[in-house]
C-alpha positions in Angstrom: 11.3 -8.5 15.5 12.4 -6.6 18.4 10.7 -3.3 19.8 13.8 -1.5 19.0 13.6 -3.3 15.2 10.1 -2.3 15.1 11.0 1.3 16.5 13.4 1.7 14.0 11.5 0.5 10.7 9.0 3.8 12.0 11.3 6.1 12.4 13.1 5.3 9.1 9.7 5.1 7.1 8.9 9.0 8.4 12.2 10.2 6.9 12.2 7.8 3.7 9.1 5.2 3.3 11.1 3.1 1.0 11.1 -1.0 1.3 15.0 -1.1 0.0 15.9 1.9 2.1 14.7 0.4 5.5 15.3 -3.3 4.9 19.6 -2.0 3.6 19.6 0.6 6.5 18.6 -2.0 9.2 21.0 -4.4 7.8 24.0 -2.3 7.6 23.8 -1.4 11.4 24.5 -5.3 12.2 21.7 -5.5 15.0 19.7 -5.2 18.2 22.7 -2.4 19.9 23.5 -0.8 16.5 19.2 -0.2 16.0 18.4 1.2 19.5 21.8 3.4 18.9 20.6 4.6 15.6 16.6 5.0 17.0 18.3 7.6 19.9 20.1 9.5 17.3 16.9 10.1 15.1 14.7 10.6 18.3 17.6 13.4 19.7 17.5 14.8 16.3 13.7 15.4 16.1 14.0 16.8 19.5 16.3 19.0 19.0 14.3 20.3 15.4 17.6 19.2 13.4 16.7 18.0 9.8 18.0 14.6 9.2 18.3 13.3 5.5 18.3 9.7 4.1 21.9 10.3 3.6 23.2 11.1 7.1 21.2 7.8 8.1 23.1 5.6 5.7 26.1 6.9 6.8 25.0 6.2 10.2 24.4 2.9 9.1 27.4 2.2 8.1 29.5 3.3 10.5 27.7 1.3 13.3 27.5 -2.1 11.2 31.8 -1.7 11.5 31.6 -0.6 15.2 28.9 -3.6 16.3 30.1 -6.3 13.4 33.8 -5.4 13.3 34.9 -9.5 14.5 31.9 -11.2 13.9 31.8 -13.6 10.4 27.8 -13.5 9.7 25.5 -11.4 11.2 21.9 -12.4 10.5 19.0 -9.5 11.0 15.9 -11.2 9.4 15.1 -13.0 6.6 13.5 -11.4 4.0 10.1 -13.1 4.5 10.0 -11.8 7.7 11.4 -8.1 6.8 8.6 -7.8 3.7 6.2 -9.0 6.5 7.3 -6.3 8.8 7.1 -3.7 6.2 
């Protein structure tokens, strides 16, 4: 997995360390741009003290996986092998 994939799955587990929560979020953003996009949002939001729920980030999530997977057929993040392993 990618640093910003790896980034990610830690920043996600400090606002919600649950399995099905990181493994959906990381698959609705649709990838490597949509993850580092998502990491600089939580990273400016901590910065800036702002309180960030599990909510907002699916939302998030959602809205990037149509902005980076708009024209694409299949997008493919990990298998879940390699997610569980990553958890």
């Amino acid at each position: 997995m990618s640093e910003h994939g790896k980034e990610l799955m830690m920043l996600l587990r400090n606002i919600y360390n649950d399995h099905d929560f990181v493994c959906g979020t990381m698959s609705n953003c649709g990838g490597e741009e949509a993850w580092k996009e998502m990491c600089d949002f939580i990273k400016y939001a901590n910065e800036q003290c702002e309180k960030i729920t599990s909510d907002d980030i699916l939302a998030l999530s959602l809205s990037l996986g149509e902005k980076y997977v708009r024209d694409k057929d299949i997008v493919c993040i990990a298998d879940s092998e390699t997610m569980a392993a990553a958890l």
